[in-house]
Structure formats: C-alpha cells, structure tokens
N, C-alpha and C positions, 0 to 999 in steps of 0.2 A: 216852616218853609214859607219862604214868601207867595202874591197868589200867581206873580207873573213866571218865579222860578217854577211853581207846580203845573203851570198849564203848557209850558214848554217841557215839562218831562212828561206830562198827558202826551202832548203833540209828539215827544220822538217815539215813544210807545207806539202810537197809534201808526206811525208812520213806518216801524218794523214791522209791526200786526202786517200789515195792509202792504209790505213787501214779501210774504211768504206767499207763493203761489197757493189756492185751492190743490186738493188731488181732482183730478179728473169724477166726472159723474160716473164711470164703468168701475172705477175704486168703492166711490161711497156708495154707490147703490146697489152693483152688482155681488158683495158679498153679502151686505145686509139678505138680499132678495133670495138668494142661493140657499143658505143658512135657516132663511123662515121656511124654505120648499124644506129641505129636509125635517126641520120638527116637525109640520105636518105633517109629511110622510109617515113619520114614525107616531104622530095623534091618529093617522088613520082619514086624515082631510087627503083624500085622492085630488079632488077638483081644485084644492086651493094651493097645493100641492103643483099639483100640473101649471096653477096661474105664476103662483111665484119664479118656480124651475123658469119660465119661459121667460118672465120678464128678467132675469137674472143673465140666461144666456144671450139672451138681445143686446144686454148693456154687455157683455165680454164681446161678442162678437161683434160690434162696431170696431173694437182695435185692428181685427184685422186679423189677429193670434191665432191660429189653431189652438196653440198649447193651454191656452187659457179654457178656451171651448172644451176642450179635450180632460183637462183636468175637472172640471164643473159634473159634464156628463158621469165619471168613472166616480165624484163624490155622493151622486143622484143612486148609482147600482151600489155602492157600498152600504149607505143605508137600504137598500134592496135587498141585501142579502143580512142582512142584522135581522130581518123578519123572515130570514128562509124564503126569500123568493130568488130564485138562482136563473133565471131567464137572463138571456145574451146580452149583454150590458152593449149594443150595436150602436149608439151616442157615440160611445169612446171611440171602437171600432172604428168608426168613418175618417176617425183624425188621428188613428193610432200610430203613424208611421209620423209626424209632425210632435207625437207628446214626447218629453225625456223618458229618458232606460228609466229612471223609478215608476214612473204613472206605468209604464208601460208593462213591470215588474208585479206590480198592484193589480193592474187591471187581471193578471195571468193568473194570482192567487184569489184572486175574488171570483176568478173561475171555475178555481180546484186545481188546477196546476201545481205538481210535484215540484221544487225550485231549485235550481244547483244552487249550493252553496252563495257565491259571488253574487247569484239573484235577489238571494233571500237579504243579503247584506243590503240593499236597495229599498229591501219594504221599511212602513213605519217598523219604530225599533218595539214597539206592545205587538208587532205578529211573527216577530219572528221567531222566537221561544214556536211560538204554531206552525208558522210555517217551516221552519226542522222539523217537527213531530210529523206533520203529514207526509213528509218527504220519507222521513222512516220508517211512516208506519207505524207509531206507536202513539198512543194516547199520553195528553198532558194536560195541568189544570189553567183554566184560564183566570183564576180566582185572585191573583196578581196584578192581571190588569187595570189599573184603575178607571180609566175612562170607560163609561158604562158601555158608550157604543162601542169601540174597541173590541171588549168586552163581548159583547152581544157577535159582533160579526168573527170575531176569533172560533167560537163556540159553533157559529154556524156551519163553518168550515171543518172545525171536526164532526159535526153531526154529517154535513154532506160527504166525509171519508170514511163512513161507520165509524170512527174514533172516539165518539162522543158518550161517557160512562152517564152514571143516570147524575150522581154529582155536576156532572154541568150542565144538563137536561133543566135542571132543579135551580139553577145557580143563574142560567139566561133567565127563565121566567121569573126569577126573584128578581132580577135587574131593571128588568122590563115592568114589572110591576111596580118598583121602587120610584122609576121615572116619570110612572104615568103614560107610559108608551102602550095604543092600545094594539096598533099594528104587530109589533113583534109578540107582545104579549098573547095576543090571541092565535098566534101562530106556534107558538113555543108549548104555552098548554096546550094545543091541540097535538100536539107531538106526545107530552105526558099523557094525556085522554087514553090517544090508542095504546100507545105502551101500557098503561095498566090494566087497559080492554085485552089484550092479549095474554098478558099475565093471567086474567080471572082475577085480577083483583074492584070485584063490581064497586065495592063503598069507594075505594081511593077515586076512579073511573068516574060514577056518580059526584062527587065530590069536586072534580076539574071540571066535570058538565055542567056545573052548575054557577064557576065561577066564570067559565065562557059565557055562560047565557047569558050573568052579569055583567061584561063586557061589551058583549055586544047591546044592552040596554041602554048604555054611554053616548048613543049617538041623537 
C-alpha cells in the first residue's frame, strides 16, 4: 500500500473512532464501583464496601433515575442475604414504588416472601426452581445453580424457611469457601457450628470452630 493511500485509511479510521460517542461516566464508572462494593462485601471489607456502594450510587443518581438507584440498592441486600444477613433492604424501599415489577418481585423474595406464581416468573430464572419450593413448602437442591452467588443467596432463603436440609447447609459453606468469600463463609459455618453443638456432635463442632477461628485470622 502506498504511504499517502495508508495515512488516509489511518485518517478515516480514526475519524470513525473519534465519531462514536463515549458512554456517559455513570455507565463506566458506576457499574465498575457497584461491582467492587459487592466483592468487598462478600471479602468481609465493610468500610470499603460502604466507599465503593456510595461512590457507585452518586454516579446512578446524577441521572436523575430512581430505577437505576433503586436496582443498585436491592443488588447491595442480595449480596446481604448470600451471608444470612436478612435485615430490611430500606435502600430499595425508598424508591420501590419508581423500580419495575421484577426488582420489585426480587426485592419481596429477598425478603422471604411466598410468590404467586406470575411473580416468581419475574425473578432471575437461577431462583425460581426456589422460589416455587418456598411457596410450597417444600425443600429443593440448590446444587444446580451455577453462579456461586445465586447459589449462596438461593440457599439462604431456604435456610431462612426452615427448608434448608444439611446438604445445602454443607454446599453454601463449600461455595463460600471455594470463592474466598469470608463474609458468607463465616456466617454459613457458624450455622454448621451450632447445628452440630446441638446435635452433641463435639469433634464435628470443634472442627468448624476451629476453621472459623481461621477465618476470622484473614483479616
């Protein structure tokens, strides 16, 4: 190629490049920042945690969107309850009436909420297999779901319905372990702890006590 025909197809390149709009900074920054709150969360970094979340909904909430706010807060309590922390997901709440029927569908099961049918059809398709079980009342295995957190917060919710056999008692902490997640993980064994404190089973007991202690040395 000649050098004048090659710097004029540099030149239109560069002149398509450089006609594609940027995305907005509440695109690129706000998921990025969102994203880092939650692994923290789930490393157990509370403060950096709370840094990220915040600079994350600062960049959504310049749009001016509820829904945007609104979804962010209810992915902040899902990882919440992946570690059995079941406290009022009140984020979402404040903008719940501005989210769509799914968030709004999610936020109910990430409650404990029983789901008619048409509801359940609304959640991610990894809880719904769960959220029918809970609605029936009967135990199911989460052992399918692939994505760990999924996974993790499926499991929570039958533990928070009694529904939760020791199989998946055994099966979150496996997960949470496998991830490196110390928040859930140290929450999940201490579930096995006392379950096996009750039982009389002291070695098993001793044995999760020891791997919590380990846990908690991580910091």
């Amino acid at each position: 190629m000649r050098p004048h025909a090659l710097l004029s197809t540099t030149a239109l390149l560069l002149a398509a490049c450089s006609s594609r709009p940027l995305p907005p900074d509440w695109q690129l920054q706000g998921k990025p920042a969102l994203d880092a709150a939650i692994a923290m969360d789930l490393a157990g970094d509370g403060k950096g945690a709370q840094r990220e979340f915040e600079r994350g909904r600062a960049l959504l909430a310049r749009t001016g969107q509820p829904a945007l706010v609104a979804r962010a807060e209810l992915m902040r309590c899902a990882a919440r309850v992946a570690s059995l922390d079941f406290t009022s997901c009140e984020g979402f709440e404040r903008w719940r009436a501005e989210a769509p029927a799914p968030e709004q569908a999610y936020a109910d099961y990430l409650a404990g909420a029983a789901l008619d049918p048409a509801r359940i059809a609304l959640l991610p398709p990894a809880q719904q297999a769960v959220a029918s079980a809970i609605a029936a009342k009967r135990p199911v295995s989460v052992s399918a779901i692939d994505d760990a957190q999924s996974r993790l917060i499926a499991a929570a919710l039958l533990f928070r319905a009694g529904l939760a056999d020791p199989a998946t008692l055994t099966l979150a902490a496996d997960t949470a372990s496998e991830q490196g997640w110390r928040r859930p993980l140290l929450a999940w064994l201490e579930v096995l702890a006392q379950r096996a404190e009750r039982a009389g089973a002291a070695d098993e007991a001793q044995r999760l006590r020891r791997r919590i202690a380990l846990v908690m040395s991580s910091r």
